[in-house]
N, C-alpha and C positions, 0 to 999 in steps of 0.2 A: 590495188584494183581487184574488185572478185571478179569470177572466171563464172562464164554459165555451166553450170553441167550438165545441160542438154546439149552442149557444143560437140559434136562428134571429131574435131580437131583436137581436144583436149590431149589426147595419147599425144600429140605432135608439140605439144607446150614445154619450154625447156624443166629439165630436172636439175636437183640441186649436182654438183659437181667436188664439191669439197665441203668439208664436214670443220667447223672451228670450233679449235676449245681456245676462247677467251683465255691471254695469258694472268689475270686478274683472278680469273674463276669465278664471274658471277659475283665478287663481292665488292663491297663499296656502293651495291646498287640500292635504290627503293624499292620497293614494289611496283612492278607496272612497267620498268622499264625494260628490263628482258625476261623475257619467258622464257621459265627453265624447261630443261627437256631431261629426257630421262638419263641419257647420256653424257650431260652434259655440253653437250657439242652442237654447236648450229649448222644448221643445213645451208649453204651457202650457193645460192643460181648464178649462173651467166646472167651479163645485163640483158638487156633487150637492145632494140634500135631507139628507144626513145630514150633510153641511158646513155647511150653512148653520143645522142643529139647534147644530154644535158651534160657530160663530161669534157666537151669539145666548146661549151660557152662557159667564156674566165669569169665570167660577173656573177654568171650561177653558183662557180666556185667558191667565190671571191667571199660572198656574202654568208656563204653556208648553206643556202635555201637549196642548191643541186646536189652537194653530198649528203646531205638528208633523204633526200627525194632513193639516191642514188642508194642508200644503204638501206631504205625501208624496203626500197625495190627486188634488191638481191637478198636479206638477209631479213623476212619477214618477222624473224621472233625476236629481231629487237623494234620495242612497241616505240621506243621515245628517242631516237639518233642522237636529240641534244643534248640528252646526259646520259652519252655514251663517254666514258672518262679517257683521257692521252694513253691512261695506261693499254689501254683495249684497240685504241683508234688505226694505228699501224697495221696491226696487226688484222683488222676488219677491210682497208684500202688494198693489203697484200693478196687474201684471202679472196676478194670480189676479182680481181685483176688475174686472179689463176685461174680461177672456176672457171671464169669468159676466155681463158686459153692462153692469154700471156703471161709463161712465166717468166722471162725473158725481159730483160731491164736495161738500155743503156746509159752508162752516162760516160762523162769527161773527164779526167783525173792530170793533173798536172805534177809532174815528178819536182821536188822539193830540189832536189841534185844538181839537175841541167833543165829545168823548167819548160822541158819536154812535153807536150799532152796527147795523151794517150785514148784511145777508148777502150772502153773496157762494157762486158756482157755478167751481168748478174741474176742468179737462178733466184728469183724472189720464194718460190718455194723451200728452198734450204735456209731461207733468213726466218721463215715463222716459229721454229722451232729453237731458236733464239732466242726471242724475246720475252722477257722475267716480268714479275712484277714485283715494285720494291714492294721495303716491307713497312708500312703504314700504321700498323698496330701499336708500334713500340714506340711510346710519345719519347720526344727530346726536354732531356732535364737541363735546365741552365736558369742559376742565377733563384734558386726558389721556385722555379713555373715548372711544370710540365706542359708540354707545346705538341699537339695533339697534331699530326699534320693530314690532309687527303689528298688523291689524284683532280687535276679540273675537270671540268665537262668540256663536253665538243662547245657548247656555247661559251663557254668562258674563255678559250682555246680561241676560239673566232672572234670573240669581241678584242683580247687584248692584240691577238696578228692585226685586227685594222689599227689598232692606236697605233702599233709598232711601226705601221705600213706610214702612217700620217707624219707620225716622228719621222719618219724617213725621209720620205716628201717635204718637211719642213726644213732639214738640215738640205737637202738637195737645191732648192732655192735661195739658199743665201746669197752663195754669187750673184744673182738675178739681181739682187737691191745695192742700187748705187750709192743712196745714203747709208757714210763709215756708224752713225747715230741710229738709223733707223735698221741696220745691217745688226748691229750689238742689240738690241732688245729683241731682233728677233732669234739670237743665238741664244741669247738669254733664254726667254721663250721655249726654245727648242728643249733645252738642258733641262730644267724644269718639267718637262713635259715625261722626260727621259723619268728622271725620277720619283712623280707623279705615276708613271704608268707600274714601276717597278715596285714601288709600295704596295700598291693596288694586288698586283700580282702576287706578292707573297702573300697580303692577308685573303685573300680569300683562298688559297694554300693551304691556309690552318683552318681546322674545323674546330679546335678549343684551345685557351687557354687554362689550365687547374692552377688555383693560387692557392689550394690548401682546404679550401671553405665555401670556394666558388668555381665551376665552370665557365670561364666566359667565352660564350657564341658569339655578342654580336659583333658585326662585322665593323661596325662604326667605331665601336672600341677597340678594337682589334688595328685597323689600323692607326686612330689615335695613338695607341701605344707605339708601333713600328715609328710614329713623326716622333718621339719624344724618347725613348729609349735611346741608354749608352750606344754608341758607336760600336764597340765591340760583340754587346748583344746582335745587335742588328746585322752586324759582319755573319755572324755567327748564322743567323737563318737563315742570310739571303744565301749563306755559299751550301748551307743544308739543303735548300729545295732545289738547288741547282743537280746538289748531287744524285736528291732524288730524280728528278728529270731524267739525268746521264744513265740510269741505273734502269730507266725503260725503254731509253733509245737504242736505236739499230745498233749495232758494234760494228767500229772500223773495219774492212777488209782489209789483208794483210795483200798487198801485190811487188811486182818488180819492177822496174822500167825497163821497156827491150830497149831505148837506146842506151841507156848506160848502165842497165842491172841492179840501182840502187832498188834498194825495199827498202820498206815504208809501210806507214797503216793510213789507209787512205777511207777521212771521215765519211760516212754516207745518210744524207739527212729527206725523207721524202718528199717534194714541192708537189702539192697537189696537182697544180696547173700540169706540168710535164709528166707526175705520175701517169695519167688518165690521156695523154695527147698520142 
């Protein structure tokens, strides 16, 4: 939204609060999707009230349409939020949520030991300087190919959480169906969908295939291939992009249990919905 600059309240307009450097650095990007600055580092604001109206409704969430809104809003030099990539993403949710003054994080943590739950308070400020970004450049050799891989977009990121979400919803209503016949085709169903969705997800993960002579981009070939390749190929990339994934998420916290002192690395994974509540 532009601002008037006859507006004599303008002096009163919030200022940026924290300054991010993209743990990615800016690459991976097109042109046009973030604007670079001389520093490197984005200028990053407090929400407003009308952020904080859009961070408090789950379907604005849900759908991606409010964290767009939300991250043009605070963090104007990124021009395009939807191909803002996983690897950036945390890191941008963290960043907006400090500026606006909470850095301060709870959540729930169950002891492994004596299945204890505990709460626990996390400095989200001390988690940004954490987070890496893999390393993307160095294609994976196997089998003759070189397999070219990238990070997702926030939209790609958003389309596959709803399938994920649907596949959920689908295995959740099984019990619901009285028919043992019509109970099985839709487990069926379900399973299918599972694997369907997870195909999906690694080919669009690779931005090439190199067979020596040829680049291959398109996406339709790309996962053709994934339906049709050995078994062990396939093992092979799916546990690859997983690892890349692992390699940009948050790192366990190490804690103790005060009822029984067991330690443990206790996973921490951000849910938008509660992030922002």
């Amino acid at each position: 939204m532009q601002t008037n600059l006859n507006n004599p309240l303008r002096q009163f307009f919030r200022r940026p609060s924290v300054f991010l450097q993209l743990p990615s650095g800016g690459r991976y990007y097109s042109e046009g999707v973030v604007k670079k600055t001389e520093t490197g580092e984005l200028p990053v604001f407090p929400m407003t009230a009308i952020d904080e109206i859009t961070a408090r409704t789950p379907d604005a969430l849900f759908n991606g349409e409010g964290m767009t809104q939300i991250i043009k809003s605070c963090i104007p030099d990124i021009l395009k939020p939807w191909e803002i990539n996983n690897i950036d993403l945390d890191a941008i949710l963290i960043a907006i949520r400090v500026a606006s003054g909470e850095n301060d994080m709870s959540m729930d943590s169950e002891c492994p030991s004596c299945k204890e739950v505990n709460a626990y308070t996390i400095d989200l400020s001390k988690i940004l300087p954490q987070l890496k970004c893999p390393n993307f450049d160095k294609p994976l050799s196997i089998d003759g190919m070189q397999i070219k891989f990238k990070p997702l977009t926030y939209k790609e990121l958003n389309h596959f959480g709803t399938e994920q979400f649907n596949i959920q919803r689908m295995f959740a209503n099984l019990d619901s169906i009285e028919d043992a016949e019509a109970r099985a085709q839709k487990s069926k169903d379900a399973l299918k969908a599972v694997t369907d969705t997870t195909m999906k997800l690694i080919s669009v993960s690779i931005e090439y295939i190199d067979i020596g002579n040829q680049k291959v981009t398109e996406k339709e070939y790309i996962l053709e291939f994934l339906n049709n390749c050995e078994k062990n190929i396939y093992v092979v990339l799916r546990d690859y992009t997983a690892k890349l994934r692992e390699e940009a998420q948050i790192k366990p916290f190490h804690t103790a249990c005060p009822n029984c002192k067991n330690e443990y690395d206790q996973p921490y994974t951000l849910n938008l919905t509660d992030f922002f509540a």
